[in-house]
C-alpha positions in Angstrom: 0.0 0.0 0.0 1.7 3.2 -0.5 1.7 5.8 1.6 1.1 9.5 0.7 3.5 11.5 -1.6 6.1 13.4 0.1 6.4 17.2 0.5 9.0 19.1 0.7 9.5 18.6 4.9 9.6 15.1 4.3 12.6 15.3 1.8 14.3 17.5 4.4 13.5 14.8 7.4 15.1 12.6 4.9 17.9 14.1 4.0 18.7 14.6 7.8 18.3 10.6 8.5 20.2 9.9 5.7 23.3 12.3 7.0 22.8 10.8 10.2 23.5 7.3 8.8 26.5 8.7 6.8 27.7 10.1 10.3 27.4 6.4 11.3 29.3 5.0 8.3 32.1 7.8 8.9 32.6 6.1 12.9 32.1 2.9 11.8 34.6 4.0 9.2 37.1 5.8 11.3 37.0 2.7 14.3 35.3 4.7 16.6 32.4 2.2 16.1 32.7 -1.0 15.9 31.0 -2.8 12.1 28.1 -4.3 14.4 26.9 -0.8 15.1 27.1 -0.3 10.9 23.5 1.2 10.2 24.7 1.1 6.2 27.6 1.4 3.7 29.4 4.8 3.6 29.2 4.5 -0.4 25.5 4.0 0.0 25.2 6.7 2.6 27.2 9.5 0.4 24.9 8.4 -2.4 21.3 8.5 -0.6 22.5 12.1 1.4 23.5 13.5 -2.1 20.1 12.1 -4.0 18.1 13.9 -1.1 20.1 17.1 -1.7 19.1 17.0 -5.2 15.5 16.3 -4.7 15.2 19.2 -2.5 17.3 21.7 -5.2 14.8 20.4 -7.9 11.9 21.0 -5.6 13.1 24.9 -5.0 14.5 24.8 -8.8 18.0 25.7 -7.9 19.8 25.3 -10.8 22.8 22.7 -9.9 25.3 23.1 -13.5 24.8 26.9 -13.1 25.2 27.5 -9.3 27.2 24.2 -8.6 30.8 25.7 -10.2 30.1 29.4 -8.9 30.2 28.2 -4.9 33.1 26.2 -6.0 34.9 29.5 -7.1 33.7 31.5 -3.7 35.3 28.1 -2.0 38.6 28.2 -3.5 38.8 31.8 -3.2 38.6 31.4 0.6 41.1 29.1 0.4 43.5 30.6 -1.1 42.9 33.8 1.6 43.5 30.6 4.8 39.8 30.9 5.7 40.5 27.0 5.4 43.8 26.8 6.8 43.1 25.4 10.4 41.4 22.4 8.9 
């Protein structure tokens, strides 16, 4: 049976599970879990947490191949000023 069609509150709920489980997959990852408190693959996680961000920037029609590359500029241009350099 399925259920009712999702708004735009439940992408966002799921896009926040899905980073949670990727959070998960970066511990279990890193050893600070152990693999028996996996919750899912950090492959799979990346994937699902980036196919929610895109349903949600089709929803508000942001324009990914326009808007993408320009925040990638601002980004680098921060870098190379060392707003990045304490990472």
């Amino acid at each position: 049976m399925p259920g009712k069609p999702w708004g735009i509150y439940q992408r966002f709920n799921d896009l926040v599970e899905e980073t949670g489980e990727l959070a998960n997959a970066i511990q279990v990852k890193e050893g600070w879990k152990t693999k028996n408190r996996s919750k899912s693959d950090l492959v799979d996680s990346v994937c699902d947490v980036l196919f929610s961000t895109f349903l949600i920037a089709n929803h508000y029609r942001v324009d990914l191949e326009k808007e993408y590359p320009k925040i990638l500029k601002e980004i680098d241009e921060r870098r190379k000023k060392g707003d990045f350099d304490h990472v």
